[in-house]
N, C-alpha and C positions, 0 to 999 in steps of 0.2 A: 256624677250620677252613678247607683252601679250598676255592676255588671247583670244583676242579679232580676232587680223586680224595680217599677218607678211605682210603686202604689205604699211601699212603707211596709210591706205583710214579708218583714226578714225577721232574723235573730241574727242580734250582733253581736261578738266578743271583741273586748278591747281586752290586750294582751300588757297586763304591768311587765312594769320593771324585773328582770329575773324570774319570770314566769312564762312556762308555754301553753301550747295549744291543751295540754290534759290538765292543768292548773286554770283553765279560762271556763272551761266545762266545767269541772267541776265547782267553781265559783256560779257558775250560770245556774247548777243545779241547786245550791244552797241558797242563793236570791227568793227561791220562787218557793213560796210559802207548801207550795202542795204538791211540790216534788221530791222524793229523798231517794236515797243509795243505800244499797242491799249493806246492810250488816252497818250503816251510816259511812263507810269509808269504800273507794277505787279497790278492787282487785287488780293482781297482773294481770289475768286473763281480760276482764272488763278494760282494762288501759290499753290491753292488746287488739281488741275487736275494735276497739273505738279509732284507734290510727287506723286499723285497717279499711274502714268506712271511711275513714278523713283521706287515706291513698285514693281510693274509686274516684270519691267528689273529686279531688286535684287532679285525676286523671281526663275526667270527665271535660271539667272546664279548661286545661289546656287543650283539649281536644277542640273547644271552641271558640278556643283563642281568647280567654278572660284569664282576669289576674289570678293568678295560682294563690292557693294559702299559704305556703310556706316554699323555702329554698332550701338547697344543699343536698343531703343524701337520706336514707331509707332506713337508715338502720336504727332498727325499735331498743337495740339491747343498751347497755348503761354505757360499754365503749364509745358507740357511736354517738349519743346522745348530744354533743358540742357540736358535730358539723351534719347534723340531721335533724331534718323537720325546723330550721329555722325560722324563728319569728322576729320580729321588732317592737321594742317596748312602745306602746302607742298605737301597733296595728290595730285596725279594727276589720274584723273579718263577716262575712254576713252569711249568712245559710237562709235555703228556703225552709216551710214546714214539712215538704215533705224529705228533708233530707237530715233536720232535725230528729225526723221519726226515728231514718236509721241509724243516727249517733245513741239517742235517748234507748231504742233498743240494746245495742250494743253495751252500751253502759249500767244497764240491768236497771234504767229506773224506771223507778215506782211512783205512782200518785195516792193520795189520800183518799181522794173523792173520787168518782168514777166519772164526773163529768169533763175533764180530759178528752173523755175518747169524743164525745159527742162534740165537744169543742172543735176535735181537731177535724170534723165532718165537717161541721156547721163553716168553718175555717176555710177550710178549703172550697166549700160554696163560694163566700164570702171574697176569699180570694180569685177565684177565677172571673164574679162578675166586677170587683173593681179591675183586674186586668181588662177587660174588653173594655170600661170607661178611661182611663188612666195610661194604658200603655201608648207609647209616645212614636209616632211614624218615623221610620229613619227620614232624614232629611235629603235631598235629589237636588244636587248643584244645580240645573237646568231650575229649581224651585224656586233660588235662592236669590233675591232681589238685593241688591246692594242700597241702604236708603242713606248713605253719606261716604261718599271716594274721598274725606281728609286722611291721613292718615297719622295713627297716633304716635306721637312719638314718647319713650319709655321714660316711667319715670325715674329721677334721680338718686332713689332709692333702690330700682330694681339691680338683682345681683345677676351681674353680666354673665356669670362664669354658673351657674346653673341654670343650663338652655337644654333645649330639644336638637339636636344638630343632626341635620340629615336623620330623623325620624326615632332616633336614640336619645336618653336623656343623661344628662352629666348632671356632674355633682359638684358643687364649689368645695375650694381647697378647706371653706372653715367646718364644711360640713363635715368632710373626708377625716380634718382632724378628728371634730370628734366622734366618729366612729373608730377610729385608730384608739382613743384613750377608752371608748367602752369597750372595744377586742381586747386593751391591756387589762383591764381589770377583771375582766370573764375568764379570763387565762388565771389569771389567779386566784381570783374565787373557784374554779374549776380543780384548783388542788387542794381546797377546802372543804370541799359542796360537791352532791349530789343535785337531782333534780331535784330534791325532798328538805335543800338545806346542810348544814355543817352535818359531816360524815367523817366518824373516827379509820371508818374502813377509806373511802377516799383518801382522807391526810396521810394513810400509813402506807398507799399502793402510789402518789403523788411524793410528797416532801419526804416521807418516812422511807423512801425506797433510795432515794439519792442521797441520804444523808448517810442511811444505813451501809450502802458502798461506800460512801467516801469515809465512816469512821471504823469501818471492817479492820483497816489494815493498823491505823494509830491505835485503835485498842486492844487488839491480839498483843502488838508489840510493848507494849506497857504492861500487861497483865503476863510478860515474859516468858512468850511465844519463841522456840527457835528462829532461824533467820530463817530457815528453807522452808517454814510454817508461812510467817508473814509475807513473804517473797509468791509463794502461791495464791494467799489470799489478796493481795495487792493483781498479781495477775488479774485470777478472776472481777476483781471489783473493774481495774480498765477494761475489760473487753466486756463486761456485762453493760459501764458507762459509755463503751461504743456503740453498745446494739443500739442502745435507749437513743440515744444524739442522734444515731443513725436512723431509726423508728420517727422520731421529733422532726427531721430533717424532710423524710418522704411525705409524710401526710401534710407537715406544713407547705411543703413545695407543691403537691397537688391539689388544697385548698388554694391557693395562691392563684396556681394557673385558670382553676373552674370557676372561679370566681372571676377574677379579671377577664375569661373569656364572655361569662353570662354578663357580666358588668357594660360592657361596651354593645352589647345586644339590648340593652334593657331601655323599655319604651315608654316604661313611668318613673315616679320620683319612690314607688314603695319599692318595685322593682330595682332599682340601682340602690339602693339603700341595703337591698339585703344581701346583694351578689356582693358590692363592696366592703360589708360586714364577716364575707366569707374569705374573701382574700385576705383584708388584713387580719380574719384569727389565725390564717394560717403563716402571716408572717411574724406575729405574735411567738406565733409554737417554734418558728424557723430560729429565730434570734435566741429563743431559750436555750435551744439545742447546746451552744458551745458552754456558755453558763453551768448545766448541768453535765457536763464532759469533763471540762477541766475540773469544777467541784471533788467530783472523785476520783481523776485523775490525781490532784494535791494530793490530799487523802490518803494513798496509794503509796505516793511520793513519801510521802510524811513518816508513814509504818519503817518503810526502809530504812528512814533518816535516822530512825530511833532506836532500830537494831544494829544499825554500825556504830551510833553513838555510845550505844551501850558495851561492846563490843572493844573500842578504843581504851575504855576506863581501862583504869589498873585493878587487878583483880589482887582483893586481899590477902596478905600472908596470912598464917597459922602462927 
């Protein structure tokens, strides 16, 4: 049942595969024959307004202890964008109309026709007299008649290891898997991909940065760089590959622990699904870390190897 309304008067977004919350909206808006977007495409600022309506909602209904829209952290800019405002492929999220209103504000749309507005009056008539028919009494133990004390016993098919335990839910190990193999993959699309898709500026600040260290010092020294030239650049390439490993180390250790902490607090199956999603991206990022250290560590190594080698040769007579 949700949290939300038992009469049916929601809007829902199901959330694909590598798509979030501002790809579901705007999908919602494109669906609907008599809605369009200023200019036909999201501004920054409209993508901006609109999280920040979507932060209030999420505020709102943890405030009242329903399922939040998303996990992890707040941050709108393109850095944070991996371990903020998480969703799961498959969510499906509900809004009411009147919370609709202030997304569709936010996002500058526009309708063809003008009977929208009157829709959304008549709507909301409509919805408050199905909620007095429709809404559903909470239920009062002292109500609640037991008409058969057998008790059932689980079937053989049920998975023992994704229970409720002491009012928290778990996760079975095949599940766990494979969110471990979609955290691996997200990590590496994410040095591909923007939120928008393959991005030449992403591969070159991701792949192209570590590569770029590690082939600083082999190429100086081939292209017959002094030794005290490569020797410098080899420097800087290790300690710039320590910052990074070091940077990769902290965020993935601090997804790791927020996740694991909200994971073991989490009282539904979407709930653990996404807190567990959060730690292993962050043990994803943790494991990268030495990978991309020693990378241009070698590298480094390498530049050296090629200046002493060169260095050894016999130098030609006259």
């Amino acid at each position: 049942m949700s949290d939300l309304s038992v009469n049916g008067n929601v809007t829902v977004l199901e959330i694909k595969k590598g798509k979030g919350i501002i790809h579901a909206l705007r999908d919602l808006v494109k669906t609907n024959p008599n809605s369009v977007l200023t200019d036909g495409k999201l501004t920054p600022k409209e993508e901006d307004a609109a999280m920040n309506e979507i932060i209030k909602i999420q505020d709102k209904r943890l405030a009242n202890h329903q399922t939040p829209i998303f996990t992890g952290g707040r941050d709108k800019s393109k850095s944070g964008w991996k371990t903020s405002f998480i969703v799961q492929p498959g969510q499906k999220i509900e809004f009411t109309p009147a919370e609709m209103k202030l997304i569709y504000a936010a996002l500058g749309v526009k309708f063809k026709n003008d009977e929208n507005a009157s829709e959304d009056v008549n709507d909301k008539k409509v919805s408050d007299e199905q909620e007095k028919d429709n809404t559903i009494p909470p239920l009062n133990n002292d109500t609640i008649k037991a008409e058969n004390t057998d008790t059932a016993l689980p079937s053989s098919d049920t998975d023992i290891s994704k229970t409720e335990s002491k009012g928290r839910y778990e996760l079975s190990w095949n599940e766990i898997g494979k969110i471990g193999l979609d955290s691996t993959k997200n990590f590496i699309k994410s040095m591909f991909c923007d939120e928008n898709g393959f991005s030449i500026k992403r591969t070159a600040t991701t792949v192209g940065l570590v590569a770029g260290l590690a082939l600083a010092a082999p190429v100086a020294a081939t292209m017959g760089a002094s030794a005290a030239v490569v020797g410098a650049i080899a420097g800087v390439a290790k300690f710039a590959g320590f910052g990074l490993a070091g940077y990769m180390v902290c965020n993935g250790g601090k997804n790791i622990i927020e996740g694991a902490k909200k994971y073991y607090d989490s009282k539904t199956e979407q709930d653990a699904k996404q807190n567990m999603s959060q730690a292993l991206d962050g043990a994803v990022e943790l494991t990268a870390a030495l990978p991309a250290f020693l990378a241009i560590k070698g590298g480094a190594n390498k530049g050296n190897k090629i200046v002493s080698k060169k260095a050894a040769e016999p130098k030609p007579t006259a």
